[in-house]
N, CA, C and O atoms as a CHARMM CRD file, in Angstrom:
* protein
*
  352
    1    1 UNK  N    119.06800  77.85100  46.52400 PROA 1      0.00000
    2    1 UNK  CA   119.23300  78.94800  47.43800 PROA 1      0.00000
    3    1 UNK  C    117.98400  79.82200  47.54100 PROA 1      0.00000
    4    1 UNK  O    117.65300  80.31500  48.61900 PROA 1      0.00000
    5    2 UNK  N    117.25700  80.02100  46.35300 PROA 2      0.00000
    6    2 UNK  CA   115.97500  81.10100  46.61700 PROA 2      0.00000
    7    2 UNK  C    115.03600  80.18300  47.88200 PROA 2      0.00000
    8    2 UNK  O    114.64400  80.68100  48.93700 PROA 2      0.00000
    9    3 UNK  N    114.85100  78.97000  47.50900 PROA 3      0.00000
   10    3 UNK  CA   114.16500  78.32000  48.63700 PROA 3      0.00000
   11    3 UNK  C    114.01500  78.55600  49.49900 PROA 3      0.00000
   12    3 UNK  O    113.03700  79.08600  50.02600 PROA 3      0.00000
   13    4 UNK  N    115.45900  78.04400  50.10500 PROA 4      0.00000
   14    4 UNK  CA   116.06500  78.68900  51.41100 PROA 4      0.00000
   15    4 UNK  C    115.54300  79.97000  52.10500 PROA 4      0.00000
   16    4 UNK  O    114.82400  80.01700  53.10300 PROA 4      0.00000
   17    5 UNK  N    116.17100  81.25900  51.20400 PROA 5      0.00000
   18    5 UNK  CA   115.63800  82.15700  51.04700 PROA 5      0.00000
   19    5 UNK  C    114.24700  82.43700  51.83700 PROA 5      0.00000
   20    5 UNK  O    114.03800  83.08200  52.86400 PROA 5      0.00000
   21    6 UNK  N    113.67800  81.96700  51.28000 PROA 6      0.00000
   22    6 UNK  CA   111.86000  81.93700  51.02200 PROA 6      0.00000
   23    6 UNK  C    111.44300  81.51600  52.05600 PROA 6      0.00000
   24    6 UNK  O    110.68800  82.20600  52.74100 PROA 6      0.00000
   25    7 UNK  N    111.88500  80.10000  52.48700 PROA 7      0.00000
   26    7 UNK  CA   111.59500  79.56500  54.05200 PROA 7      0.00000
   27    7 UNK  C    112.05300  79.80500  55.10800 PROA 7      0.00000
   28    7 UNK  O    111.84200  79.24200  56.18200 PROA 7      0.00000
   29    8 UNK  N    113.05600  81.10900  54.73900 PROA 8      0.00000
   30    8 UNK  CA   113.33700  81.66100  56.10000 PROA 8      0.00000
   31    8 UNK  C    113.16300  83.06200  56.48800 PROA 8      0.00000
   32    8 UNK  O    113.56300  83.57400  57.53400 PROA 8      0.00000
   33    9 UNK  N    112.35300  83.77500  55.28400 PROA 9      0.00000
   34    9 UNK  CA   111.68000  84.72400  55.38000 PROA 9      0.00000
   35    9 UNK  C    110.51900  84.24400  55.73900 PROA 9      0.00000
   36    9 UNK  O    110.49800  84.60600  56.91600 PROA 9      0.00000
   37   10 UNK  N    109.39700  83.60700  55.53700 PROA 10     0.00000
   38   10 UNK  CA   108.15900  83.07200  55.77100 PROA 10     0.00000
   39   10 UNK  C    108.45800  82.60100  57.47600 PROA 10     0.00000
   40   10 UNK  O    107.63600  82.93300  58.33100 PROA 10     0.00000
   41   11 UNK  N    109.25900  82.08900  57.71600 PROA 11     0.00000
   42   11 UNK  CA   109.40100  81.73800  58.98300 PROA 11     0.00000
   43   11 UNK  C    109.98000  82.98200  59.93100 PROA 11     0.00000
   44   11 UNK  O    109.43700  83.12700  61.02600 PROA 11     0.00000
   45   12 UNK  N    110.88200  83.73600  59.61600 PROA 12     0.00000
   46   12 UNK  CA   110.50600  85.19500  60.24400 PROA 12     0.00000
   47   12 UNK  C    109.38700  86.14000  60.39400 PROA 12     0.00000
   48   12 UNK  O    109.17100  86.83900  61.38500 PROA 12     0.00000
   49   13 UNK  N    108.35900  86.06400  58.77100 PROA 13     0.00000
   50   13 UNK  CA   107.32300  86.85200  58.91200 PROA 13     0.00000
   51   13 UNK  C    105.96100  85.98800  60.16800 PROA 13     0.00000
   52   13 UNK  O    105.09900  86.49400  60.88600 PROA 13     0.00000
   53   14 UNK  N    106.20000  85.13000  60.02100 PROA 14     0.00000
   54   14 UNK  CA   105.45600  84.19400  60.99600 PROA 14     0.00000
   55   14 UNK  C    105.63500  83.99800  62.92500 PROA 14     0.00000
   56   14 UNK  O    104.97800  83.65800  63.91000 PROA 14     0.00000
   57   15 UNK  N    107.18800  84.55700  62.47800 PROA 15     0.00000
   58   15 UNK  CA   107.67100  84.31700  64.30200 PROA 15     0.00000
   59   15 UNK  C    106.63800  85.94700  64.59600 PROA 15     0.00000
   60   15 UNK  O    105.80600  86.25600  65.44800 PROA 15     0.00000
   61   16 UNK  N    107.16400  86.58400  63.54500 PROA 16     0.00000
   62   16 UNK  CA   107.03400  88.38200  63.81700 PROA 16     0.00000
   63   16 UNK  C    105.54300  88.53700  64.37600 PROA 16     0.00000
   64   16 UNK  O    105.15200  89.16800  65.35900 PROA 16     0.00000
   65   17 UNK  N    104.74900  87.67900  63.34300 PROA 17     0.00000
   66   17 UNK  CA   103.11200  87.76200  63.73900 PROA 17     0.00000
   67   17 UNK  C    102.66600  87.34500  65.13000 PROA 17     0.00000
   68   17 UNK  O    101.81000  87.78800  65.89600 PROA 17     0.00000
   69   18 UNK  N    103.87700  85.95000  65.22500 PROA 18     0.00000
   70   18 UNK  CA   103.03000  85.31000  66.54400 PROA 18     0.00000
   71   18 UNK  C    103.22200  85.91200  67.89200 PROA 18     0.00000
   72   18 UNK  O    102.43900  85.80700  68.83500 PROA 18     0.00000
   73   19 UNK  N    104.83400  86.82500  67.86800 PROA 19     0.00000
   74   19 UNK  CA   105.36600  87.69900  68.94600 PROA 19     0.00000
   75   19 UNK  C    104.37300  88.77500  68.82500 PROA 19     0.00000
   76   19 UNK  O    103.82500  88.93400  69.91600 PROA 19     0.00000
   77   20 UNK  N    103.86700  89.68300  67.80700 PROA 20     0.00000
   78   20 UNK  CA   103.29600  90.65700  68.27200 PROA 20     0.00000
   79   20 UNK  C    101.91400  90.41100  68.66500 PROA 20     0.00000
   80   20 UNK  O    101.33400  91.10900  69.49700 PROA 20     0.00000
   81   21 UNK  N    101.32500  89.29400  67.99200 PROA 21     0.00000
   82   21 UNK  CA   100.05500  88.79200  68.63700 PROA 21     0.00000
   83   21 UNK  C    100.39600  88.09700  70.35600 PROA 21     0.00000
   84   21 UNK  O     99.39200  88.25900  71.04900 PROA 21     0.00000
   85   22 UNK  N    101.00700  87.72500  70.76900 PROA 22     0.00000
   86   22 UNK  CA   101.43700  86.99700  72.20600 PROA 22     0.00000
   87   22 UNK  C    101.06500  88.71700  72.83900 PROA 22     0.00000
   88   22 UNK  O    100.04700  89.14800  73.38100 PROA 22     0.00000
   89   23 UNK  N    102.35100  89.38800  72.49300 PROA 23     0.00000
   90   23 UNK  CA   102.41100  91.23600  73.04600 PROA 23     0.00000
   91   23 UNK  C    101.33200  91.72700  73.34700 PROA 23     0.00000
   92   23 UNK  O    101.31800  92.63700  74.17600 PROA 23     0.00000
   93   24 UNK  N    100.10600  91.25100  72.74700 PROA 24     0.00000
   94   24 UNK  CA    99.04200  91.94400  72.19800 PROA 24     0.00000
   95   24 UNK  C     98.17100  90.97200  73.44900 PROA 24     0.00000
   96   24 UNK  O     97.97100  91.41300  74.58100 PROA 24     0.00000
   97   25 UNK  N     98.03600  90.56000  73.31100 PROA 25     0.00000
   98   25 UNK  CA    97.39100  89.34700  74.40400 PROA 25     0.00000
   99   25 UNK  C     97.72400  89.39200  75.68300 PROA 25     0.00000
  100   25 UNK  O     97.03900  89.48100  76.70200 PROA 25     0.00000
  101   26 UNK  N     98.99900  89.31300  75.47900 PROA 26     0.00000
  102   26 UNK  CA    99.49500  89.91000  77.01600 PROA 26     0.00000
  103   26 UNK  C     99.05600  91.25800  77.48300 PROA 26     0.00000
  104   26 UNK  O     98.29900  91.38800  78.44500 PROA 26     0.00000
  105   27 UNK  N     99.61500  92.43500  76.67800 PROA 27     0.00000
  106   27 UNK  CA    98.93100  93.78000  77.25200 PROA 27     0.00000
  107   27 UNK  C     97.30900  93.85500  77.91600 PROA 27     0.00000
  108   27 UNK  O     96.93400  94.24500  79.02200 PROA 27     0.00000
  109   28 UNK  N     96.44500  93.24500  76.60700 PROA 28     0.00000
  110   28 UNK  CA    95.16000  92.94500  77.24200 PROA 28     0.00000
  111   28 UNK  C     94.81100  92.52400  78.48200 PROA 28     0.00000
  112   28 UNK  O     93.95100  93.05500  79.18600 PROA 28     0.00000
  113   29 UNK  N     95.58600  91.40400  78.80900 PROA 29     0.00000
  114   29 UNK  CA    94.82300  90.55600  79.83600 PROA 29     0.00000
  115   29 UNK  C     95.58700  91.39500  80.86900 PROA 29     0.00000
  116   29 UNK  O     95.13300  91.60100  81.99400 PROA 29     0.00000
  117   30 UNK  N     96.56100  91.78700  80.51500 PROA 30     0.00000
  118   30 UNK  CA    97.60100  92.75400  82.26400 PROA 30     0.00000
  119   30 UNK  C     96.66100  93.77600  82.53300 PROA 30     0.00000
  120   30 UNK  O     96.51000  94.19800  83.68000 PROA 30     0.00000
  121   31 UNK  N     95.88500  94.29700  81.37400 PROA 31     0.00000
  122   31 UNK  CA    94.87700  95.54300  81.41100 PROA 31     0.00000
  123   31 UNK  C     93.63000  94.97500  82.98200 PROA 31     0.00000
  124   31 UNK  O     93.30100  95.30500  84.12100 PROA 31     0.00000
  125   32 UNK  N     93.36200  93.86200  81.83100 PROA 32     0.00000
  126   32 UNK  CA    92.00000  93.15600  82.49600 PROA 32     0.00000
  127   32 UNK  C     92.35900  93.00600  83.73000 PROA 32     0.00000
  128   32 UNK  O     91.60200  93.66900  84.43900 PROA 32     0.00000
  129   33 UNK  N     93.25300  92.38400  84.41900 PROA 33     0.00000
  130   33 UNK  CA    93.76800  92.35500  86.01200 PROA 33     0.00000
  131   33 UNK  C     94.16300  93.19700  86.83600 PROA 33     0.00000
  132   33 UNK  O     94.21500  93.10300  88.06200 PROA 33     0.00000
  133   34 UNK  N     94.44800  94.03700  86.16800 PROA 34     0.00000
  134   34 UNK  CA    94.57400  95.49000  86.86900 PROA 34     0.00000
  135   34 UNK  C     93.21300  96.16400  87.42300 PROA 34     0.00000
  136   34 UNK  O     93.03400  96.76500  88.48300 PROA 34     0.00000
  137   35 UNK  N     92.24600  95.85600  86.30000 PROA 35     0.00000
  138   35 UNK  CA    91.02600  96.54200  86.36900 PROA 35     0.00000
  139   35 UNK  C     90.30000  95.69600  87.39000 PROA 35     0.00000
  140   35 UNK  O     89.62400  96.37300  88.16500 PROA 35     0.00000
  141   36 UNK  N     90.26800  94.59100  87.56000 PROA 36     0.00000
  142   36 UNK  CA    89.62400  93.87900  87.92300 PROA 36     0.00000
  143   36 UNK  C     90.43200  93.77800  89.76100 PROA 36     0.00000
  144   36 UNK  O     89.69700  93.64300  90.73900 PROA 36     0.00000
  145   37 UNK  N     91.81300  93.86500  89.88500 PROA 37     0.00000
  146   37 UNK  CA    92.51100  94.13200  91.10900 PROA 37     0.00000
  147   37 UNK  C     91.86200  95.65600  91.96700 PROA 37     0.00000
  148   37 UNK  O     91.49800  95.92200  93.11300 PROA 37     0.00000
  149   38 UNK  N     91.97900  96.39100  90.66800 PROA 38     0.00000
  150   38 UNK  CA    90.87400  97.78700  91.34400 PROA 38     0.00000
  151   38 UNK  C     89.58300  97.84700  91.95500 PROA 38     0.00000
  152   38 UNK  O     89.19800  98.63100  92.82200 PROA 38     0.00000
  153   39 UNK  N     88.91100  96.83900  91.34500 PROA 39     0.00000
  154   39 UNK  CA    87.54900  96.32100  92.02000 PROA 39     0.00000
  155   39 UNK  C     87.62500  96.04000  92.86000 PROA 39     0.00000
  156   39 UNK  O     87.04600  96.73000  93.69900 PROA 39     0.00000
  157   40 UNK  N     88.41700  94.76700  93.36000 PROA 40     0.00000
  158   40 UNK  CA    88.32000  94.30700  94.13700 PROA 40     0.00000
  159   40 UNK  C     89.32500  94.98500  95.73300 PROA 40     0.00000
  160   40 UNK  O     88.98100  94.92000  96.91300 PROA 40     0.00000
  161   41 UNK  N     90.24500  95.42100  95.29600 PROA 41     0.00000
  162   41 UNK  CA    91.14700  96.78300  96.09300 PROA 41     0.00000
  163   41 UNK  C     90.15600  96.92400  97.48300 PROA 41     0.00000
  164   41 UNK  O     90.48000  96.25900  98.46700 PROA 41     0.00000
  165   42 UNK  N     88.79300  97.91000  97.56000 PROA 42     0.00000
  166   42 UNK  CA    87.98000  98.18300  98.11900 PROA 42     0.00000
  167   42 UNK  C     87.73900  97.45400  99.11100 PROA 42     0.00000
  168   42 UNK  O     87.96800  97.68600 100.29800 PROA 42     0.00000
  169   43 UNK  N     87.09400  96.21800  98.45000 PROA 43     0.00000
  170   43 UNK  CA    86.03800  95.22400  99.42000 PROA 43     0.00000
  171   43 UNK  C     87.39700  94.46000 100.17200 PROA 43     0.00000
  172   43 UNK  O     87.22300  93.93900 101.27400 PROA 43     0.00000
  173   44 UNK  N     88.54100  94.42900  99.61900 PROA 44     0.00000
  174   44 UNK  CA    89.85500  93.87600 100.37600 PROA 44     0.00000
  175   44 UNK  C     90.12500  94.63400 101.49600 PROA 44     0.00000
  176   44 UNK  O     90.40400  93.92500 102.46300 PROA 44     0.00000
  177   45 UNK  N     90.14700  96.16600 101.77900 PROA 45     0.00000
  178   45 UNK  CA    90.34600  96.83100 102.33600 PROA 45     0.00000
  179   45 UNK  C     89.47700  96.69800 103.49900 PROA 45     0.00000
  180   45 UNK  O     89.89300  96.39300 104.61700 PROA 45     0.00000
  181   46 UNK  N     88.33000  96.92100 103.22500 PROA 46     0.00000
  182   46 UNK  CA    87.13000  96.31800 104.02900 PROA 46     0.00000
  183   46 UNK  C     86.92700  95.07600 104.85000 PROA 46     0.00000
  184   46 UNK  O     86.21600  95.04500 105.85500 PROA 46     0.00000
  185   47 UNK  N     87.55100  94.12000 104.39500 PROA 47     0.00000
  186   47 UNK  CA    87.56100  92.98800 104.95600 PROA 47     0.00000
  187   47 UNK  C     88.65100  92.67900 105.75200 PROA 47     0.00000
  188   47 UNK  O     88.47700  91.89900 106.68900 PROA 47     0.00000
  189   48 UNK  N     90.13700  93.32400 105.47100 PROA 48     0.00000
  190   48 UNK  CA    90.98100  93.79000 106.51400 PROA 48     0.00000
  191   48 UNK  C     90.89800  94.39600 107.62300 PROA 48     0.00000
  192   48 UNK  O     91.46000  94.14000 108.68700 PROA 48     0.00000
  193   49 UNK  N     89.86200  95.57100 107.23700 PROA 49     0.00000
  194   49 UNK  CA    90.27000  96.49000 108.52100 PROA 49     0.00000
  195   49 UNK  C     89.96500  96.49000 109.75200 PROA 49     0.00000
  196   49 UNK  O     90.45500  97.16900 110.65400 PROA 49     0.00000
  197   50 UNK  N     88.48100  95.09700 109.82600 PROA 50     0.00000
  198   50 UNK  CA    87.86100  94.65000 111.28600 PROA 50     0.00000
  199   50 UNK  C     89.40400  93.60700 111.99300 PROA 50     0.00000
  200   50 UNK  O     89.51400  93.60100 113.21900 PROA 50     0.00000
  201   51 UNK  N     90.08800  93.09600 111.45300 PROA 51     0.00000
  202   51 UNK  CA    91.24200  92.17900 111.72700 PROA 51     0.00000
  203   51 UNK  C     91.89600  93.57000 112.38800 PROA 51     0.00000
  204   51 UNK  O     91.93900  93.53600 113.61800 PROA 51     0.00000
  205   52 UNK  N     92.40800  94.78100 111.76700 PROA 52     0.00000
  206   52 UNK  CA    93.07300  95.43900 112.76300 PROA 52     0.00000
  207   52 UNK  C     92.59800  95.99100 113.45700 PROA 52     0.00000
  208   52 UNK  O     93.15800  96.37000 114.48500 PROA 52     0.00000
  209   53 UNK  N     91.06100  96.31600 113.08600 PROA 53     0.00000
  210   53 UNK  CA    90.44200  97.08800 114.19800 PROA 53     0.00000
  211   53 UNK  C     89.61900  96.59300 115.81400 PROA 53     0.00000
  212   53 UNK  O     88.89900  97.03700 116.70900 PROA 53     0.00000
  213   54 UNK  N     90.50600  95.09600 115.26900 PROA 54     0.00000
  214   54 UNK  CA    89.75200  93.94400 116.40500 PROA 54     0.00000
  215   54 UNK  C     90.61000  94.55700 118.16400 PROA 54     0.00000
  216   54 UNK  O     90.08200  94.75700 119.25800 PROA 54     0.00000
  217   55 UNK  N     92.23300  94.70000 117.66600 PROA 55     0.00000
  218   55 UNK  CA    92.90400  94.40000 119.03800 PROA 55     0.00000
  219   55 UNK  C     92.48800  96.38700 118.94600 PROA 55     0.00000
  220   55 UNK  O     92.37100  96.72100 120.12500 PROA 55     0.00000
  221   56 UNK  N     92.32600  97.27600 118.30500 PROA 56     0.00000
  222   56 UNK  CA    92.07300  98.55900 118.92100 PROA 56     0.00000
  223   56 UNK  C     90.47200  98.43900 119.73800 PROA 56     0.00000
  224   56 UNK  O     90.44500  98.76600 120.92400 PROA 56     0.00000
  225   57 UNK  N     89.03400  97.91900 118.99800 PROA 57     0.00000
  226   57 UNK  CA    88.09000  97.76700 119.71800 PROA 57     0.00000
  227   57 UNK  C     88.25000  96.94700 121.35100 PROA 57     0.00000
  228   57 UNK  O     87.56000  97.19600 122.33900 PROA 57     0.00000
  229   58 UNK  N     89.31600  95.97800 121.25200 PROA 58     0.00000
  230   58 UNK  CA    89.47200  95.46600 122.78000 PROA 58     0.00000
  231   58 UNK  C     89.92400  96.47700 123.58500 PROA 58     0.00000
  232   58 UNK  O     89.47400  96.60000 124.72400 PROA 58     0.00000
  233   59 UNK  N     90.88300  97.33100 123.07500 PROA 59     0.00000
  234   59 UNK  CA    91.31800  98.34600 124.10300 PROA 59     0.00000
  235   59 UNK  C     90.86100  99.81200 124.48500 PROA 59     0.00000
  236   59 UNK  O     91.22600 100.66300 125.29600 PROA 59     0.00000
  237   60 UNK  N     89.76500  99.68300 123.38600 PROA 60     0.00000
  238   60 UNK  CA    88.88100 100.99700 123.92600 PROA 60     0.00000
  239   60 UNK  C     87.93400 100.77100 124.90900 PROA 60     0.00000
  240   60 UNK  O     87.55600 101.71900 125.59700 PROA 60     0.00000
  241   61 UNK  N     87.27300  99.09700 125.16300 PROA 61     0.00000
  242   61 UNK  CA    86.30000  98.58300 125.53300 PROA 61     0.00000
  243   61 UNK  C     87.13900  98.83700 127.02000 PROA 61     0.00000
  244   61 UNK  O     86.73500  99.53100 127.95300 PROA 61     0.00000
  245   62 UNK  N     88.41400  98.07100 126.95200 PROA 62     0.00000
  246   62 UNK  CA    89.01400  97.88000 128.22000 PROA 62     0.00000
  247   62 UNK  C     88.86500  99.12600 129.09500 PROA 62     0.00000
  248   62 UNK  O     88.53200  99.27300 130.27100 PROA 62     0.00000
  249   63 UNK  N     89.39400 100.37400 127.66300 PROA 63     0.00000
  250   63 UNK  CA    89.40600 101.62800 129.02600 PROA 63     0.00000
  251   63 UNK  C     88.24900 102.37000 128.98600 PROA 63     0.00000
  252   63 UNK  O     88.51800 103.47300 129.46100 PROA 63     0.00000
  253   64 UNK  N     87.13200 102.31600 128.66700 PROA 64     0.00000
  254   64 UNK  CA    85.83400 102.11100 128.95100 PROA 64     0.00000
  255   64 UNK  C     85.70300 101.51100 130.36700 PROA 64     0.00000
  256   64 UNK  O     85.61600 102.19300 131.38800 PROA 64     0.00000
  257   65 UNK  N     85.69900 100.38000 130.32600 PROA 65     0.00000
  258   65 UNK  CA    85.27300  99.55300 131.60900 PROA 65     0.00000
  259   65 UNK  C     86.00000 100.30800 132.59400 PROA 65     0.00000
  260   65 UNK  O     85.30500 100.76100 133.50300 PROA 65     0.00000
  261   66 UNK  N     87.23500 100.55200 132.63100 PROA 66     0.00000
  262   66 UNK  CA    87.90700 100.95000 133.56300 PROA 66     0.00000
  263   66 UNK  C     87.19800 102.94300 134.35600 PROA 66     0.00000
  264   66 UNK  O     87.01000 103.42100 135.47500 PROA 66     0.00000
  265   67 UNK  N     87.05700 103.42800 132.87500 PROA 67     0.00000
  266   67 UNK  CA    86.00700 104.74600 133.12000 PROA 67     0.00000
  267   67 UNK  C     85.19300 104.57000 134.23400 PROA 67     0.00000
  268   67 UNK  O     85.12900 105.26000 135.25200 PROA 67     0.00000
  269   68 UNK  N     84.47200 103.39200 133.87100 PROA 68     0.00000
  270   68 UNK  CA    83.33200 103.36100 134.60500 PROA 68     0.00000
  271   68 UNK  C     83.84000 102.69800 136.04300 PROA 68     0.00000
  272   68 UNK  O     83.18500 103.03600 137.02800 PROA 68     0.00000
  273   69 UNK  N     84.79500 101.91300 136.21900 PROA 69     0.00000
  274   69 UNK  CA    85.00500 101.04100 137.39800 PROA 69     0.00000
  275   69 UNK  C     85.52600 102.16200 138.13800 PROA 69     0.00000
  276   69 UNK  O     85.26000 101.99600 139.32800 PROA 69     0.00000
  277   70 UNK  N     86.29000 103.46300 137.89300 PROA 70     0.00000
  278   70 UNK  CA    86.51400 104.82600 138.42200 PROA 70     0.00000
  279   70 UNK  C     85.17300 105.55700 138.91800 PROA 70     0.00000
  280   70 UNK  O     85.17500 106.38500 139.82900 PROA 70     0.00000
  281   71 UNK  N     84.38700 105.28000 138.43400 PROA 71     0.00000
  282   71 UNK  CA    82.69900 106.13800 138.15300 PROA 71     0.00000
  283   71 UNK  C     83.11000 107.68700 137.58700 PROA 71     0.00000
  284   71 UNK  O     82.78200 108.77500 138.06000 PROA 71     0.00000
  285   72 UNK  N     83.87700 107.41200 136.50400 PROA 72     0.00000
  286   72 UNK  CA    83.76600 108.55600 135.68500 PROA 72     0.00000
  287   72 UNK  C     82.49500 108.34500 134.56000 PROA 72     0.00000
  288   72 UNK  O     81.89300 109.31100 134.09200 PROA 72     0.00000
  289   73 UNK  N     82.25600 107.25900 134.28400 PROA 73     0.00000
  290   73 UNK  CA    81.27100 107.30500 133.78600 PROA 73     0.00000
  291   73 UNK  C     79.79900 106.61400 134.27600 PROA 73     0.00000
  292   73 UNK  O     79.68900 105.76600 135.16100 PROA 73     0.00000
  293   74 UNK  N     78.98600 107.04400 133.68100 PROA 74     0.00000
  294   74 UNK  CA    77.22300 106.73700 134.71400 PROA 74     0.00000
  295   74 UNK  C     77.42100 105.42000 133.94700 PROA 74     0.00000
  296   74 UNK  O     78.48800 105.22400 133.36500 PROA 74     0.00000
  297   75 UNK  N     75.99700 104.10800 133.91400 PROA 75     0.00000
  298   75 UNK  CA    75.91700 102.91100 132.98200 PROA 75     0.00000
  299   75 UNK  C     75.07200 103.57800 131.84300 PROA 75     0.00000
  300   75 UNK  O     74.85000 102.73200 130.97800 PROA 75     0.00000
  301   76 UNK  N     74.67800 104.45100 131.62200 PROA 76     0.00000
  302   76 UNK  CA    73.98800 104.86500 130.52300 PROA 76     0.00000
  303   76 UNK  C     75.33300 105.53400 129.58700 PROA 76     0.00000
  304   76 UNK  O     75.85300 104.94700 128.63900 PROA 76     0.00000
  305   77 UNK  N     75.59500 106.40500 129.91900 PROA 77     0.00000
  306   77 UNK  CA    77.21700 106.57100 128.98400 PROA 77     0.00000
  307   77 UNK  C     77.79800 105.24200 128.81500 PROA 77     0.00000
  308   77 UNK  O     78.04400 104.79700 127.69300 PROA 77     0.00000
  309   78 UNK  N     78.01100 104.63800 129.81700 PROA 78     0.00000
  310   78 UNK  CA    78.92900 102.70000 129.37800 PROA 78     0.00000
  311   78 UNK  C     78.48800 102.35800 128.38100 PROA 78     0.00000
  312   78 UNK  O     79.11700 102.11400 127.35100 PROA 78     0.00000
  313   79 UNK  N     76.57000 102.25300 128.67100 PROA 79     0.00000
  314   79 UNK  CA    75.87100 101.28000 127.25200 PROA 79     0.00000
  315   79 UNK  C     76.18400 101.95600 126.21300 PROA 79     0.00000
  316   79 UNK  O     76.39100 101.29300 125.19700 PROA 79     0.00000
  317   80 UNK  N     76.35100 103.83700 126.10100 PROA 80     0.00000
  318   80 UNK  CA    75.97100 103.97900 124.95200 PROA 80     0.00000
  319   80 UNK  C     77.35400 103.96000 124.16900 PROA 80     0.00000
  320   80 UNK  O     77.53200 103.72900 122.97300 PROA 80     0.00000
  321   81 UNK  N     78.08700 104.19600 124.93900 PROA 81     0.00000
  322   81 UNK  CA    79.38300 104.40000 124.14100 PROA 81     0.00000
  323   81 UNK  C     80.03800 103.14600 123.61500 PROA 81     0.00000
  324   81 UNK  O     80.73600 103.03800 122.60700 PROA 81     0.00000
  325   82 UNK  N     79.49800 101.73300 124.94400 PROA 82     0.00000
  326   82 UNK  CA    79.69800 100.59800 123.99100 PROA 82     0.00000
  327   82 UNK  C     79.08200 100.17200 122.64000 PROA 82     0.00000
  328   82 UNK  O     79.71100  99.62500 121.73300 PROA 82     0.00000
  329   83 UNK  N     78.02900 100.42800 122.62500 PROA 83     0.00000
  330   83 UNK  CA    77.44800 100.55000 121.46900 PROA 83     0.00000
  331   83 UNK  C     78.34100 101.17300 120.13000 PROA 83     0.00000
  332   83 UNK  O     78.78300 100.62500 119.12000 PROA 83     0.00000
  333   84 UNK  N     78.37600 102.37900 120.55600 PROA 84     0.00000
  334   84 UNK  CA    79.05800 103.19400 119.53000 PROA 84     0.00000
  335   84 UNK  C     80.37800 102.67100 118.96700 PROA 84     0.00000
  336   84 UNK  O     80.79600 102.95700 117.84500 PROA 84     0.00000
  337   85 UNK  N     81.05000 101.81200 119.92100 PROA 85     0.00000
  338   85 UNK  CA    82.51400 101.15200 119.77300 PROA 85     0.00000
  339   85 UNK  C     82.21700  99.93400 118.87200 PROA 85     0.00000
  340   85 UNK  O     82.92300  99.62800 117.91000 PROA 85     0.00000
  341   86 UNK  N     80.99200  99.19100 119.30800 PROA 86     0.00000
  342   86 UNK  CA    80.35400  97.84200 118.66300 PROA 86     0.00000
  343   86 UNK  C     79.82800  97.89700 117.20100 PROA 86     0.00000
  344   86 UNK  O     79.68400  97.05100 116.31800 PROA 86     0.00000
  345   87 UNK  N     79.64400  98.97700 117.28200 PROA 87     0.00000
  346   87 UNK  CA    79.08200  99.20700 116.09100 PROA 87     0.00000
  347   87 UNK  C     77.52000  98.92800 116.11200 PROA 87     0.00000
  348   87 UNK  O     76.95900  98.98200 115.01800 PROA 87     0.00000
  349   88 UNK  N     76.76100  98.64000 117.21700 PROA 88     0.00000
  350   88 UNK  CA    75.45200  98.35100 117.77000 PROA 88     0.00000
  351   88 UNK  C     74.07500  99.62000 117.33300 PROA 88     0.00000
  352   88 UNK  O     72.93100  99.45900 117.75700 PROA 88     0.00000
C-alpha cells in the first residue's frame, strides 16, 4: 500500500507541474498575440479604409463632374479639387 501511495502522489505532483507549466505557456503566448494583434491593428486599418473609401471617392468625383457640367465650377477648381479627392 505505501507504494501505491507514493505513485500516486508523484503522479499528482507531476500532473500539478505540467498543468501549471501548460497555464504558464499559454498566458505567455495569449500575451504575445495580443501584442503583436496591436501592431498590426493600425496598418489593418489602413489597408481597409481605401476599400471603403473607394465607392465614397467615386461619388464625390461624380458630383464634382456634375459641378462643373452646371458651370458652377471653372476647370481649374475641377483639376484642383480632383486632385485633392485623388490624393494627387
Amino acid at each position: 500500500m505505501p507504494g501505491l501511495l507514493r505513485g500516486v502522489a508523484r503522479t499528482a505532483v507531476v500532473a500539478g507541474t505540467a498543468t501549471a507549466v501548460s497555464n504558464r505557456v499559454s498566458r505567455k503566448q495569449a500575451s504575445k498575440w495580443s501584442q503583436e494583434e496591436q501592431a498590426q491593428a493600425p496598418a489593418e486599418e489602413t489597408a481597409a479604409a481605401p476599400a471603403q473609401t473607394e465607392d465614397d471617392t467615386f461619388k464625390q468625383l461624380e458630383q464634382l463632374g456634375q459641378l462643373k457640367a452646371d458651370g458652377i465650377l471653372t476647370e481649374e477648381e475641377f483639376t484642383a479639387k480632383k486632385k485633392q479627392i485623388l490624393g494627387l
